[in-house]
TIMARKOL-219036 format. One line per 8 residues: number of its first residue (from 1); their letters; for each residue x, y, z of N, C-alpha, C. Coordinates in nm, 3 decimals. Each point is the difference from the previous one (the first is absolute). Example, Ala and Ser with C-alpha at 12.3 -4.5 7.8 and 13.67 -1.06 7.14 Angstrom:
2
1 = as = 1.319,-0.569,0.780,-0.089,0.119,0.000,0.090,0.120,0.000 | -0.035,0.105,-0.072,0.082,0.119,0.006,-0.077,0.109,0.073 .
//
This chain:
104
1 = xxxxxxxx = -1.431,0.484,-1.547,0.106,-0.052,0.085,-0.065,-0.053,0.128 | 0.023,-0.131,0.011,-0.065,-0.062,0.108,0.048,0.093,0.165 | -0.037,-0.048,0.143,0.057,0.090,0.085,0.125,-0.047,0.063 | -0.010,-0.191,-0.031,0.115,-0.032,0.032,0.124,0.072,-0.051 | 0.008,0.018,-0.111,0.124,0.058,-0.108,0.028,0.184,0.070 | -0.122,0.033,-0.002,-0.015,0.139,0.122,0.098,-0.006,0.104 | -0.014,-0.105,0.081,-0.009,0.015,0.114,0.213,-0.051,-0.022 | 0.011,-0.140,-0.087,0.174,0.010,-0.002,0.053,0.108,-0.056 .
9 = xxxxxxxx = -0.063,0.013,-0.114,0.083,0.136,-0.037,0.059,0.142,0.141 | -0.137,0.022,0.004,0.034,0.117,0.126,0.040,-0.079,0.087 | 0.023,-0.096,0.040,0.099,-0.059,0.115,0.139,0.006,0.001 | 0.044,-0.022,-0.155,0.129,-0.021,-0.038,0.046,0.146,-0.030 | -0.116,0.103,-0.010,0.112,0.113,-0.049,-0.023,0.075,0.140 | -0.050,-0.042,0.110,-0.009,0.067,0.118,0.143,-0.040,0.063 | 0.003,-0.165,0.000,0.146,-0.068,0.029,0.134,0.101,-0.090 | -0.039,0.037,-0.103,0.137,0.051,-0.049,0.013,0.133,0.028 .
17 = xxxxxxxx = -0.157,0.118,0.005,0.077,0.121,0.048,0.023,0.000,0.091 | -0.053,-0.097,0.133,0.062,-0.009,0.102,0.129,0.025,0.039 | 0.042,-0.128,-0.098,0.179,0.001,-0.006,0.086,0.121,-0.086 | -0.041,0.056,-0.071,0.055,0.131,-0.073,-0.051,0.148,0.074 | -0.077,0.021,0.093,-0.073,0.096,0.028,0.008,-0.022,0.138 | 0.096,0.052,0.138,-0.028,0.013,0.124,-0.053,0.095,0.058 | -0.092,-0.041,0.082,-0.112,0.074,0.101,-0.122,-0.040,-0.061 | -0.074,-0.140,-0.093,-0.101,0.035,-0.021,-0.084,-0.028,0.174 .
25 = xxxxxxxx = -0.124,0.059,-0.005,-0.055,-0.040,0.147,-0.064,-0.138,0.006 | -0.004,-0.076,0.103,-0.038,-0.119,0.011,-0.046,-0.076,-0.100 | 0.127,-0.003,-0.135,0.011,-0.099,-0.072,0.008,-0.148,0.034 | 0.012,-0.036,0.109,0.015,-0.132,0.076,-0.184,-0.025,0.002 | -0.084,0.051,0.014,-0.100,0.001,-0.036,-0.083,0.002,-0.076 | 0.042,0.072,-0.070,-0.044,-0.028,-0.143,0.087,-0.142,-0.082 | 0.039,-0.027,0.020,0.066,-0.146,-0.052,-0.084,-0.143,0.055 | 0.025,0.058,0.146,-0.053,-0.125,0.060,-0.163,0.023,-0.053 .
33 = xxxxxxxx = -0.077,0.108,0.002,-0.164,-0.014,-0.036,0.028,-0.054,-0.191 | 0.046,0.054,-0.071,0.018,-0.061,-0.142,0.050,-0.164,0.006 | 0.069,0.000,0.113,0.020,-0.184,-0.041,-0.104,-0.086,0.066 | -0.069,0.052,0.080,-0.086,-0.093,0.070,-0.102,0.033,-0.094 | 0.007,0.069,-0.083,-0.127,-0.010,-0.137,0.029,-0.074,-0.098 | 0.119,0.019,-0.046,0.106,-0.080,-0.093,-0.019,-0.136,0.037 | 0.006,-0.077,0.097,-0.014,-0.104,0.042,-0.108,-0.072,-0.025 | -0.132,0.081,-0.014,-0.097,-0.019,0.000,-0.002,-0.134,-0.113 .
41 = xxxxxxxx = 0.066,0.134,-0.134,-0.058,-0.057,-0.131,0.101,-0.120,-0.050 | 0.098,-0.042,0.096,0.095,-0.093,-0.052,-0.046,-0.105,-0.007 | 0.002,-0.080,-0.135,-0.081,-0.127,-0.046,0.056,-0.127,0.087 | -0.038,-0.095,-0.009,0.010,-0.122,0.097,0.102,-0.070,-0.010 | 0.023,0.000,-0.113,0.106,-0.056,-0.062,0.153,0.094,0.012 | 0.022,0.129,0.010,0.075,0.105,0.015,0.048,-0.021,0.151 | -0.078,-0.027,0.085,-0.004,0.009,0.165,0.170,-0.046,0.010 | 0.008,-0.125,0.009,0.141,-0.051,-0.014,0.136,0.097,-0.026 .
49 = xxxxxxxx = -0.023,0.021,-0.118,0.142,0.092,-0.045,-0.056,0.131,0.037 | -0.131,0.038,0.104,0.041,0.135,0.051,0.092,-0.018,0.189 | -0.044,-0.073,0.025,0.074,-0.041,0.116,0.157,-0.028,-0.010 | 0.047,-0.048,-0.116,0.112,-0.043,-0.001,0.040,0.176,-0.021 | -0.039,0.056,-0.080,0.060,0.125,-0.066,0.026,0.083,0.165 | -0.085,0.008,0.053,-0.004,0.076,0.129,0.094,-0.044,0.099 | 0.029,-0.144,0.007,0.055,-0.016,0.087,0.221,0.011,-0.036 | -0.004,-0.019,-0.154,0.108,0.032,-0.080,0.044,0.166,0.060 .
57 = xxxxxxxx = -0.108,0.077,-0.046,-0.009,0.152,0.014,0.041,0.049,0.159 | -0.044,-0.093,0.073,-0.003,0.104,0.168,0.123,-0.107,0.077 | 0.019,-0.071,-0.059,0.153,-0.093,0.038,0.129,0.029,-0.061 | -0.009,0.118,-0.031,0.153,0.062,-0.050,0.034,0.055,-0.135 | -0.105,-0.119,-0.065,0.050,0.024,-0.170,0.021,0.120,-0.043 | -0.116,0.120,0.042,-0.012,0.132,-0.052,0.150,0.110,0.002 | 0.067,-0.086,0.170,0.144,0.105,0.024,0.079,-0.037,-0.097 | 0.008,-0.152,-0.064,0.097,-0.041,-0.063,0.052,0.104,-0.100 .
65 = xxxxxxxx = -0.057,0.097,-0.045,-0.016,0.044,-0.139,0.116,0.193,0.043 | -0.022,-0.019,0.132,0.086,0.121,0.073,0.067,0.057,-0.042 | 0.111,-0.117,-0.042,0.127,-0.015,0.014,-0.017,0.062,-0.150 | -0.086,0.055,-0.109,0.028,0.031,-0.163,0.058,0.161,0.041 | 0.074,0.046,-0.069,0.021,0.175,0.023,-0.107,0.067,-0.093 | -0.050,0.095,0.105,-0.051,0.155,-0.058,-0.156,-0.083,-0.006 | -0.067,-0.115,-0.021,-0.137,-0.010,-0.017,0.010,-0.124,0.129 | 0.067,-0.056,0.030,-0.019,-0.135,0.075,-0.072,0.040,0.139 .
73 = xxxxxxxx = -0.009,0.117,0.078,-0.085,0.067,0.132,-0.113,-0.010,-0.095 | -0.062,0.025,-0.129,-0.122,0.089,-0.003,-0.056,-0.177,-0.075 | 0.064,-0.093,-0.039,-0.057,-0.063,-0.027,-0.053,-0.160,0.123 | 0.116,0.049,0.114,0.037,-0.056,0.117,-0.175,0.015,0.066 | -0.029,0.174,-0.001,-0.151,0.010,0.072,-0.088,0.008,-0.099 | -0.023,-0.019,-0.103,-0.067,-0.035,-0.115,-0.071,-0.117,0.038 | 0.092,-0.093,-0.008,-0.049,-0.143,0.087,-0.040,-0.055,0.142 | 0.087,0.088,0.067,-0.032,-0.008,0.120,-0.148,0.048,0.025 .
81 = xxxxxxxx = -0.085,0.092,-0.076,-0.114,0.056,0.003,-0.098,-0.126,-0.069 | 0.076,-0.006,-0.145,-0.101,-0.176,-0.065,-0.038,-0.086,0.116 | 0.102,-0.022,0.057,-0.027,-0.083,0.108,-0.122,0.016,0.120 | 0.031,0.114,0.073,-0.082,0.027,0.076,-0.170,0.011,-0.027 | -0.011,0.062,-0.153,-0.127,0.017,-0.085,-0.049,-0.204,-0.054 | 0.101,-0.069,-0.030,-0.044,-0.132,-0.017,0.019,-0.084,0.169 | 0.056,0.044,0.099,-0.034,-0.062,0.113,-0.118,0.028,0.069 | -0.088,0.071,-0.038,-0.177,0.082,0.044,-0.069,-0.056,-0.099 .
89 = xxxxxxxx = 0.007,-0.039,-0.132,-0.021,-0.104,-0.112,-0.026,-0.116,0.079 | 0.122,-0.069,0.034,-0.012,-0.140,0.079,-0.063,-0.024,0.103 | -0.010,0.095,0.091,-0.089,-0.011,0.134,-0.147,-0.009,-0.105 | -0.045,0.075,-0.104,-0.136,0.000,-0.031,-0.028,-0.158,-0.095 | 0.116,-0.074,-0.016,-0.001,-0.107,-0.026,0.014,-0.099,0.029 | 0.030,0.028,0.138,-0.011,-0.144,0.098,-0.098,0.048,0.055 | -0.061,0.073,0.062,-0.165,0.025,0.027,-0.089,-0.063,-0.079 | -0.018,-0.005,-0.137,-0.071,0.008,-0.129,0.013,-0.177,0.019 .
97 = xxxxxxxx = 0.177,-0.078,-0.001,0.019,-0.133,0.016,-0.110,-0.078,0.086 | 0.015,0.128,0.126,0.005,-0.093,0.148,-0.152,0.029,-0.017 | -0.068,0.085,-0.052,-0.185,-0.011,-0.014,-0.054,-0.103,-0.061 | 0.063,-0.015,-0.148,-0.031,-0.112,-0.085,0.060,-0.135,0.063 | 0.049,-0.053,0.056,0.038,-0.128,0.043,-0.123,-0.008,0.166 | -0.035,0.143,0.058,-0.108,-0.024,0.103,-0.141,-0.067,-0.079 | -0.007,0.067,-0.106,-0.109,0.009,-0.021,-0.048,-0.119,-0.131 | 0.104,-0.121,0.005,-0.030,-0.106,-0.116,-0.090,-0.052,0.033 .
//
């Protein structure tokens, strides 16, 4: 298993016990260090639809889902966490952009 696949996997299930499990400790940290690794390995071609996804994710889309009864809170911060874990992704991909366009 490559480390990229490592590194989403445990991103995404950190994002979800997050949201099912309150009090973990500075899970906001551990998200943000897994996506700025995550970011790393996102192919060139991917860059695009990860920006769009992030910016979908932290502009509301995630509350939309609220409003479901009995799962719509847990799937509400489910996403709200995707988000935050693929917005530390994007910062490591406009870095990664903004190096390769210094350095043509």
């Amino acid at each position: 298993m490559s480390p990229a696949k490592i590194i989403r996997i445990v991103g995404v299930a950190l994002a979800v016990a997050a949201a099912l499990i309150p009090g973990i400790p500075m899970v906001g940290l551990g998200l943000a260090v897994l996506g700025l690794g995550a970011g790393y390995y996102v192919a060139s071609g991917d860059r695009a639809t990860l920006l769009v996804t992030v910016i979908a994710l932290n502009s509301g889309v995630a509350g939309a889902v609220d409003a479901i009864p009995a799962v719509g809170m847990y799937v509400s911060a489910i996403l709200t966490n995707l988000g935050g874990l693929l917005a530390a992704a994007a910062i490591t991909v406009i870095v990664i952009a903004v190096y390769e366009q210094l350095t043509e």
